[in-house]
N, C-alpha and C positions, 0 to 999 in steps of 0.2 A: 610489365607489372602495372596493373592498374588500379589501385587503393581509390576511396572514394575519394580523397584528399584534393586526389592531382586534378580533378577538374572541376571544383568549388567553382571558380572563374567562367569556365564553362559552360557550368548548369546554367549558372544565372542569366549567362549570354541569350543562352540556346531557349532557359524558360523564354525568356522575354520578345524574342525572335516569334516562336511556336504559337505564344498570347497575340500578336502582332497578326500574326496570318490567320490566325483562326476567325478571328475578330473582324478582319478583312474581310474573309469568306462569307461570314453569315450576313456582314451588311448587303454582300453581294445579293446572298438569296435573300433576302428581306426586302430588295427592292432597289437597293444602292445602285444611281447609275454615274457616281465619277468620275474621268475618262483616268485618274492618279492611281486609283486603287491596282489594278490589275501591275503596273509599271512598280509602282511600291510592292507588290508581294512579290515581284518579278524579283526586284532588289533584299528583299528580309531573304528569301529562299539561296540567292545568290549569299548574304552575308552568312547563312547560316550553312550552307558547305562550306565555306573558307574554313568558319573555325571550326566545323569536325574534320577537315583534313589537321589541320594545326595540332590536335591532340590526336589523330591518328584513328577516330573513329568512322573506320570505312563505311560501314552498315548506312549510318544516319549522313553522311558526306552523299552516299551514290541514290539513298533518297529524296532528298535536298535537288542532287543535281538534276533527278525525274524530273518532280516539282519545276524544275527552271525550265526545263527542256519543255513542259504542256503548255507552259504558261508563254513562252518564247515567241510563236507565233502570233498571239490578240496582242502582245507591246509592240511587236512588232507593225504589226497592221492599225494600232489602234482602234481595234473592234472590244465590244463588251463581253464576259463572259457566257456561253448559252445558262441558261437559270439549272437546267437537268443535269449541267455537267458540276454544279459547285457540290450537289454532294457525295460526289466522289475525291474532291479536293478535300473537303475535312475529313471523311474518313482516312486519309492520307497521311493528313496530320496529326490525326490521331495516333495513327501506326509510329509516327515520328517519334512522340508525347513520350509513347512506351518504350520505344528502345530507348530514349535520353535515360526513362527514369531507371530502367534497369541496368543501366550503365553507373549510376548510382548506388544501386545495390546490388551487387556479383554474390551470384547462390554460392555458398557452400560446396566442394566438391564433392565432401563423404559426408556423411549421415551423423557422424563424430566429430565433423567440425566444431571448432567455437563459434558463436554466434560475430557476425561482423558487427563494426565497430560503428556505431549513428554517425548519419552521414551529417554533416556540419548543415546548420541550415545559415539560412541568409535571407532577411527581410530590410526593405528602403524604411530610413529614418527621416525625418523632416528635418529641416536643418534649424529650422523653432525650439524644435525638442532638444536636437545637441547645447544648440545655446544655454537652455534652459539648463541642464545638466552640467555643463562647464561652468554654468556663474555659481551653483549651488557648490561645487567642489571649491572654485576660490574664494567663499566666502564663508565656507567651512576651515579650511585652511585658515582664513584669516580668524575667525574665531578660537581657533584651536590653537594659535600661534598667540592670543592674549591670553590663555591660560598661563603663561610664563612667567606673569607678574604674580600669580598664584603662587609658583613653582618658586619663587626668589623670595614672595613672604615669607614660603614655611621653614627656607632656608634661615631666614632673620629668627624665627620663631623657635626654631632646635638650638640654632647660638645663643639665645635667649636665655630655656630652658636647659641647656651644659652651663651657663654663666650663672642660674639661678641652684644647678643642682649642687655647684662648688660651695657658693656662700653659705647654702642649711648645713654641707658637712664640714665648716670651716672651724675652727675653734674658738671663735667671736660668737659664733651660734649658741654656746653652752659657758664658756666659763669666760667673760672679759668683765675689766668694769662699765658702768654704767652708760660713762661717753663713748668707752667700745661700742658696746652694744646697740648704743642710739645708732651711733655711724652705722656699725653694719644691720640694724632694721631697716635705715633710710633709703641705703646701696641695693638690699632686698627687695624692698619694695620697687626699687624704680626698675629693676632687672623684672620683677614679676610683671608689673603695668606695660615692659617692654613687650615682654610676652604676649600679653594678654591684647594690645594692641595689634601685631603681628598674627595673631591668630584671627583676631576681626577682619583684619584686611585679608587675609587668608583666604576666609570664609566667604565674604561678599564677593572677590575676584570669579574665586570656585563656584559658588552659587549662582552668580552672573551669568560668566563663561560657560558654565557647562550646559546651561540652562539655553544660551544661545544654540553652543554646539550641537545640541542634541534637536531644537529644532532645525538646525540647517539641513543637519545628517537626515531626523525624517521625511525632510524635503526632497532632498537629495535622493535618499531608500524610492521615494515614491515617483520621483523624478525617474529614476531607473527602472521603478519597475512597468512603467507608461511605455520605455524604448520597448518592449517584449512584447504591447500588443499589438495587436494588427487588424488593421478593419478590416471588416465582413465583406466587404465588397472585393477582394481578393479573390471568393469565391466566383464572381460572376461569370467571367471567360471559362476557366474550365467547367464549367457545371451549365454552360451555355453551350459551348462545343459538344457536350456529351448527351444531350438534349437532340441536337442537330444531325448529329453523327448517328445515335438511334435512331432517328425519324427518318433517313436516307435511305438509312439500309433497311426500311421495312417498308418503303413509301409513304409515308405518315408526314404531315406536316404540321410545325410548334412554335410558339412563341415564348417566350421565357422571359420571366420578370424575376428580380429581387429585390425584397423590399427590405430594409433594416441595414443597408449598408455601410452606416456611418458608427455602428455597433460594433465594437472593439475585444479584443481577446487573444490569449497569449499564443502565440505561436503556434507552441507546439499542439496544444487543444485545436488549433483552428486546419492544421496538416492532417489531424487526425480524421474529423469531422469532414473533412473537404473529401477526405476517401470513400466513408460512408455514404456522403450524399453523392456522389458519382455513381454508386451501384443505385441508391432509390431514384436519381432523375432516370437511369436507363430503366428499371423495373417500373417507374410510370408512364415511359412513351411504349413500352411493349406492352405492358397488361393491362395497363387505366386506356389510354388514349383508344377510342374507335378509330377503324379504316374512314378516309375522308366519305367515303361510299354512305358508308352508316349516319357518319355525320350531318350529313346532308339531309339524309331522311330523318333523321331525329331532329328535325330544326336549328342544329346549332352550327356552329362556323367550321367549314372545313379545315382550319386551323386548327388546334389545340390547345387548349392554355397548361401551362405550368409556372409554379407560382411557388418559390421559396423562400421562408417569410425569416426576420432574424431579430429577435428580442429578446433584451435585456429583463432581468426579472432579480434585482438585487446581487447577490453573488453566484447567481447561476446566469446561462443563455440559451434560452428556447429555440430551435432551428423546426421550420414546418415547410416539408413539401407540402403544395397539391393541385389535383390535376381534376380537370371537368370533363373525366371521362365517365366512364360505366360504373365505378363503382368494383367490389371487391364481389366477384361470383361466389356466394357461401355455397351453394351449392355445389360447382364443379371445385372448392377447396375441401368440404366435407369426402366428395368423390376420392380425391387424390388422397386424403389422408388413410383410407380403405388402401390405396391402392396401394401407399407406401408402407403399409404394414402398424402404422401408427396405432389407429384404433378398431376395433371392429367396426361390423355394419349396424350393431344392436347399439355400441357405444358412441358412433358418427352420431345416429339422431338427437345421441342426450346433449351436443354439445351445443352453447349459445354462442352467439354472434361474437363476444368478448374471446371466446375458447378460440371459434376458427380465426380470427385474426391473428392469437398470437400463433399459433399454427406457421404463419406465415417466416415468425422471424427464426424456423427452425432451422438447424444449417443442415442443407441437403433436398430441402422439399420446396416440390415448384407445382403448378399449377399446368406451365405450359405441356401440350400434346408433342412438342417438338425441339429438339435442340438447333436455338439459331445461333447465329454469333452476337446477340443484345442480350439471350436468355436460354432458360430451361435445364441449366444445369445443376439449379438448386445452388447458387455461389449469390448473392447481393441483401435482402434483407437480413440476413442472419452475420451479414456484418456491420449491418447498420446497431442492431443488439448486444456484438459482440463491442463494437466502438464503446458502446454505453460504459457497458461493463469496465473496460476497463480508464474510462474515464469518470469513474465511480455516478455516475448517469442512469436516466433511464429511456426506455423508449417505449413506442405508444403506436397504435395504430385505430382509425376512425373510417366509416365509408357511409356512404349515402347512394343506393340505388339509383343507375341513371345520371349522378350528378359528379361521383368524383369518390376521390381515397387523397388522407389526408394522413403523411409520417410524421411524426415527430420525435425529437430527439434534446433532451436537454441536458446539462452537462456545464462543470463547472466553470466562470470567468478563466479561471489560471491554476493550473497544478503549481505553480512555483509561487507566489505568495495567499496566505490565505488568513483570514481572521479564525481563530479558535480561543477554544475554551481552556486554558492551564489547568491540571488539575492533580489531584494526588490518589493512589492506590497500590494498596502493600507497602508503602514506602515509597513507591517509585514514584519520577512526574514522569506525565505525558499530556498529550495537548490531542484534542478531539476536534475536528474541522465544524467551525461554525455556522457553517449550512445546512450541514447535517441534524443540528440538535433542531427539537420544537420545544422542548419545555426543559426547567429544573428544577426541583424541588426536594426539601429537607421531609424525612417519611420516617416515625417512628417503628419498633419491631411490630405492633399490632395491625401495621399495614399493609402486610405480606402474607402469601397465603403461601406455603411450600409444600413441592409436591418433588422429592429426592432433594438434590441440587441444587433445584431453582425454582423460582417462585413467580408468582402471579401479582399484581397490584391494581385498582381500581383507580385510574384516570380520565377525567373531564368524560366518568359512564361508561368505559373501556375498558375490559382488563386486560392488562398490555405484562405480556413476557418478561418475566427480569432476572437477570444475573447480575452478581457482583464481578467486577471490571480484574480483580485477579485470579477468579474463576477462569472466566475467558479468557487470559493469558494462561491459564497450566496450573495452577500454583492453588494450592487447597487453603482453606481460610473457614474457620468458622464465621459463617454469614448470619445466623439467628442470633437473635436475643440483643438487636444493636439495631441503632437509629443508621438509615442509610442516606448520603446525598445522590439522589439520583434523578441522571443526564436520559432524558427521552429524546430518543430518535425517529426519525418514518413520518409518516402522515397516516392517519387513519387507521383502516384496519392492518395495515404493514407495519404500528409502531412497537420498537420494543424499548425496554431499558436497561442502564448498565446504574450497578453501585459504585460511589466515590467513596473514599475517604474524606476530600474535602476539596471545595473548587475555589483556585485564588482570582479567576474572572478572565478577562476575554483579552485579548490581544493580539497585533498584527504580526505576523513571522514571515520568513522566507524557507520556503521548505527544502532542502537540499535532497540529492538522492543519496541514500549509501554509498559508500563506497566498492567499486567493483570486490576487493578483495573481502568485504563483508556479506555473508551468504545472504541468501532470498530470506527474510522473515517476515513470517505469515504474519497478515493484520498490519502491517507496517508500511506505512507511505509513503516517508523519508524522515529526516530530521530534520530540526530547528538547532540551535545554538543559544545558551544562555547568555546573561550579562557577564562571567566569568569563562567562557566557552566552551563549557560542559554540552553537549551532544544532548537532544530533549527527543524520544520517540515519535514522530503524528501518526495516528493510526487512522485506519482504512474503516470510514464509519459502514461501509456497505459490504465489508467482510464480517465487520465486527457486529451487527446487525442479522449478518446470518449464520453467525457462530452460537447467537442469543436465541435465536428459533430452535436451532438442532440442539441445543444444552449440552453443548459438550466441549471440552478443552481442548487446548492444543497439542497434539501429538507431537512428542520430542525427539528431534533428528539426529541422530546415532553418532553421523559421520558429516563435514564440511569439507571443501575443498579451500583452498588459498592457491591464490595466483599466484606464480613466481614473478620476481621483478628484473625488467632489462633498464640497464641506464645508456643512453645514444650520448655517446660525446661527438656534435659536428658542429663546425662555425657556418655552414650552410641551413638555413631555414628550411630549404626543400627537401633537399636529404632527411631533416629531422622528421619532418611532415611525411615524408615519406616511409620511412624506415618505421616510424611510429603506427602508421596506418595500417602495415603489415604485422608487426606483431599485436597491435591491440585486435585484429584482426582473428589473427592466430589464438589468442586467451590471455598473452601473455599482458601481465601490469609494466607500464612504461614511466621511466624519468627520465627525464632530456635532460641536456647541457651543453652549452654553446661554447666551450672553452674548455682545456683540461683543465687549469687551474679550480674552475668552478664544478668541474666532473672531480676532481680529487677532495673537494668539500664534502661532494654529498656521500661518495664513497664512506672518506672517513666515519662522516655520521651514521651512516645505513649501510654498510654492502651491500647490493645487488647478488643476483644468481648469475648474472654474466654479464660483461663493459661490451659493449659495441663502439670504436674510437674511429677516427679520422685520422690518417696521415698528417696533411697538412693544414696547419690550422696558425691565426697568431697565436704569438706567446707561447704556453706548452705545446709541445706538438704531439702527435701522437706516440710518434717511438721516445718520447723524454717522458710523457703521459706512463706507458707500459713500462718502463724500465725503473721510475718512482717506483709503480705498482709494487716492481717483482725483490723491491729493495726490502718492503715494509714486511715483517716477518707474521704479523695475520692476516694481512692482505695478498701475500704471494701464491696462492694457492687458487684465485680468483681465475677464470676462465675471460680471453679478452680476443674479440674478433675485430682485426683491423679492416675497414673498408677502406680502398683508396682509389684513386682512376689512375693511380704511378702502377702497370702492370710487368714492368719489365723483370726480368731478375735478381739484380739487384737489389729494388727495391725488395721484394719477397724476402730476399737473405737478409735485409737489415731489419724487417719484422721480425725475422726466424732468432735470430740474434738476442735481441731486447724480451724475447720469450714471448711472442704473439701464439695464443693455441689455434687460429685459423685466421689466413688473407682471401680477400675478394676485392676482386676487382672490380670496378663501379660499370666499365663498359661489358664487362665480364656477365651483370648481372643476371643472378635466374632465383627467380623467389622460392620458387618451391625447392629447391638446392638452399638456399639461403635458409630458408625453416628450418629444413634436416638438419643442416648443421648447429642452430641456433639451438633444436631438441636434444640434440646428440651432448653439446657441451653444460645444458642449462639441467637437463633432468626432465626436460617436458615444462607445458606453460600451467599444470597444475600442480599440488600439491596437495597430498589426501593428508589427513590430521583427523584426531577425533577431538570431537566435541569436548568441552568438559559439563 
């Protein structure tokens, strides 16, 4: 079995090995004459079969060991590499690149799978930043641990006010004489000042404290949310190597710069991005770059320039290829758009330079005359497009006859924190990403122009599209005859508008995603979390943007599916990791637990659709685990698959015994056995429901 899990350790190895050589290599063709390099790739190639035999992957092991075996003879002789032979070395490692990463994600068997489950990433922290992080957590701690002087005021302050509530109902209060009465106003008062003291000190402690705490914590928020980006300079090796690798295999020779390296951004945004621009660096060493031949004759350097540029632009980040080639043929792009059935020959001439560019980012349509292996399949811009897309982004394309074609691609800082606008509609709150908006203003009913549904309004000489914001969510609402606050989105002639109810102003969030067991909803991003922990919707401004052009509502989904849920009880981390791997794999929702005791808590709380347990474990074991189970009379009826590596018979009959509904053996193991059974007892990993 192999889940992406089991070789996290691995990958990272293997990236970092693969970054290593490639890097090597191109120094190589670039001119590098060190007599180390050759002896060091000798050794990366050598470490990097070790550890794919170690995890058992042959494929990438017996290419590794090639690698060792060409290189074997120049360490051995200490000669340099010949120049014509290193680009057959990178595209070597290239081939290597793709089998790691597909080893990272294993297709699907049937067309009806569930989708696998994100492969764990892994990026280097500075050890600056952890500190930085650790001092903000203990000194949040230490802040949040002087709240307790608060916490003992208000305790003085309830004794206070029960000491104060006996005296008003005592009967000194109403009928004593006079020296009564003085005593008990006197005793009164001193109980109320008691009070009222206690609650000052209260207040300053709380007002203090909290005041502190809350800035450590947004230090701390911010502190954390620094560990998740990652420079841009990341991108250089791979998108360096694939620059090289093109140019090899077509004869073509490149140079390759990146400027903006020290330009920062999350993650996951930056994995995404790094894939797109790997199909535009190879789409501009085959289509921009002329043969050195040409080059020569057009005056310029038989090298090639490419040039990927990386800026910062407030909460967004601009990424630009380009290359000083030819330029973008309109002509043979008008040709091929004839040819692919796109437009007519009447309809080719109407289109302008802006039209056949975007031409370009179609998925399926290529320019070149021939399928090689860099091109012509119609597969690389239209993913650069589709990246946008779903990095709520846009992408662009520019050319200059003779001189060059120029991609661009911008796209948010970070899907996971982002500044937005809190705001209210139909009742509801939800929070609109504040990149997205350009303007907001308060609009009387006279400033609408309605034609059905929706309506028109005049901005900064623009009549810009508008609907009200619970239109676009479904939901019908008398919209005229009412002053609207309305949130403008786009730029230019792409800007439309949404109606508010009311906007309480801007603020930083952390976006979470849904939860798997909660379906796809349309226009929906993720959530935020309130001060009380109420769930807040963010919506998707480049859905919701083109939901405001079409004027039309959301279509209501009939039927949902819900995930079933498995709970894994093993004191093994790997096992869990493992066992978890496959079924989240499979569809199914997963809760771990590393002990029975702690698996009989969350049962309690929640049942599962089936316990997956361990034999031996400390403390509960697994046959004292099942035998609990089969005691409890709502719980007995639960389905519980013991895995253990005890395969003997015995063991089997004392599962059989304590009521286990299926044993597996650990060296036994067979996944695809293991799922049938998990389906057979659970009901399947989904679960059809309707909607209400």
């Amino acid at each position: 079995m192999n889940p992406p899990g089991v070789f996290s350790h691995f990958q990272v190895e293997a990236r970092e090995l693969l970054e290593q050589l490639s890097q090597g290599f191109v120094s190589l063709q670039e001119g590098g004459e060190d007599p180390q390099v050759v002896p060091q790739l000798f050794r990366w190639a050598h470490t990097l079969k070790g550890a794919a035999q170690v995890v058992k992957q042959a494929q990438l092991a017996e290419m590794a060991h090639a690698l060792e075996d060409a290189l074997a003879p120049y360490r051995a002789q200490g000669a340099p590499l010949p120049r014509e032979s290193v680009g057959e070395f990178l595209k070597l490692v290239g081939q290597m690149r793709g089998v790691l990463e597909a080893v990272g994600s294993p297709a699907p068997s049937t067309p009806e799978a569930a989708p696998s489950a994100p492969a764990r990433e892994t990026v280097r922290v500075e050890l600056a930043a952890l500190d930085e992080l650790l001092d903000g957590v203990a000194e949040a701690v230490v802040q949040l641990g002087g709240l307790r002087q608060s916490v003992e005021a208000v305790g003085q302050a309830r004794r206070a006010s029960q000491g104060l509530l006996e005296l008003l109902t005592a009967p000194a209060a109403s009928s004593a004489s006079p020296a009564e009465h003085a005593r008990w106003l006197s005793r009164t008062l001193a109980v109320a000042d008691a009070l009222h003291s206690a609650l000052s000190r209260a207040g300053r402690w709380l007002d203090g404290g909290l005041g502190k705490a809350e800035n450590e914590l947004t230090r701390l928020r911010d502190a954390s949310h620094a560990l998740r980006l990652v420079p841009a300079s990341s991108l250089a090796q791979p998108l360096e190597l694939a620059a090289h690798e093109a140019a090899a295999s077509l004869g073509k020779r490149v140079s390759f710069e990146l400027e903006g390296e020290d330009v920062r951004l999350d993650g996951h945004v930056l994995a995404a991005v790094r894939q797109a621009l790997l199909h535009v660096v190879r789409n501009a060493v085959d289509h921009g770059l002329e043969e050195p031949e040409e080059r020569l004759s057009l005056g310029k350097p038989v090298q090639g320039r490419l040039c990927v540029r990386v800026e910062r632009c407030g909460a967004r980040v601009r990424f630009s290829c380009e290359d000083d080639g030819r330029g973008v043929d309109l002509a043979r792009v008008r040709q091929a758009a004839v040819e692919h059935g796109l437009v007519t020959e009447g309809e080719a001439e109407t289109l302008d330079e802006q039209a056949l560019l975007e031409l370009l980012f179609r998925a399926g349509f290529s320019t070149a005359s021939e399928v090689t292996d860099v091109s012509g399949r119609g597969v690389g811009l239209d993913v650069l497009r589709e990246t946008a897309r779903e990095l709520k982004g846009v992408a662009s394309a520019t050319s200059r006859p003779g001189l060059g074609t120029r991609f661009t691609l911008e796209v948010p800082v970070s899907l996971i924190s982002q500044e937005v606008l809190e705001a209210e509609a139909g009742g509801q709150r939800l929070l609109l990403p504040l990149d997205a908006l350009t303007a907001s203003v308060r609009l009387p009913p006279e400033s609408f122009t309605w034609t059905g549904a929706h309506a028109t309004f005049v901005h900064e000489g623009q009549a810009v599209p508008f609907l009200p914001l619970v239109t676009v969510l479904g939901r019908a609402e008398e919209a005229r005859n009412r002053p609207w606050s309305v949130a403008v989105l786009g730029q230019g002639a792409e800007q439309v508008a949404v109606g508010l109810d009311r906007m309480y102003g801007i603020r930083r969030v952390v976006v979470k995603p849904l939860p798997p067991s909660v379906p796809a909803l349309p226009l929906v991003a993720g959530a935020s979390f309130d001060a009380q922990g109420e769930p807040v919707l963010v919506l998707d401004a480049v859905g919701l943007a083109q939901r405001v052009r079409q004027g039309s509502a959301l279509p209501a989904a009939p039927r949902t599916m819900r995930r079933r849920s498995i709970l894994v009880i093993d004191d093994s981390v790997t096992t869990r990791m493992l066992e978890q791997s496959i079924l989240e794999s499979a569809g199914y929702a997963v809760a771990l637990a590393a002990s029975g005791e702690e698996g009989m808590e969350q049962v309690l709380k929640s049942p599962p659709a089936l316990i997956i347990v361990d034999v031996e474990m400390p403390g509960m074991s697994g046959l004292e685990f099942t035998r609990r189970l089969r005691a409890h009379p709502s719980l007995a009826a639960l389905p519980v698959i013991m895995v253990s590596s005890l395969g003997t018979e015995e063991a089997r009959r004392r599962g059989k015994e304590v009521g286990v509904s299926a044993y597996i053996v650990k060296g036994e193991f067979d996944q695809q056995g293991f799922l049938d059974t998990v389906a057979r007892l659970s009901g399947g990993p989904e679960e059809r429901r309707t909607a209400p």
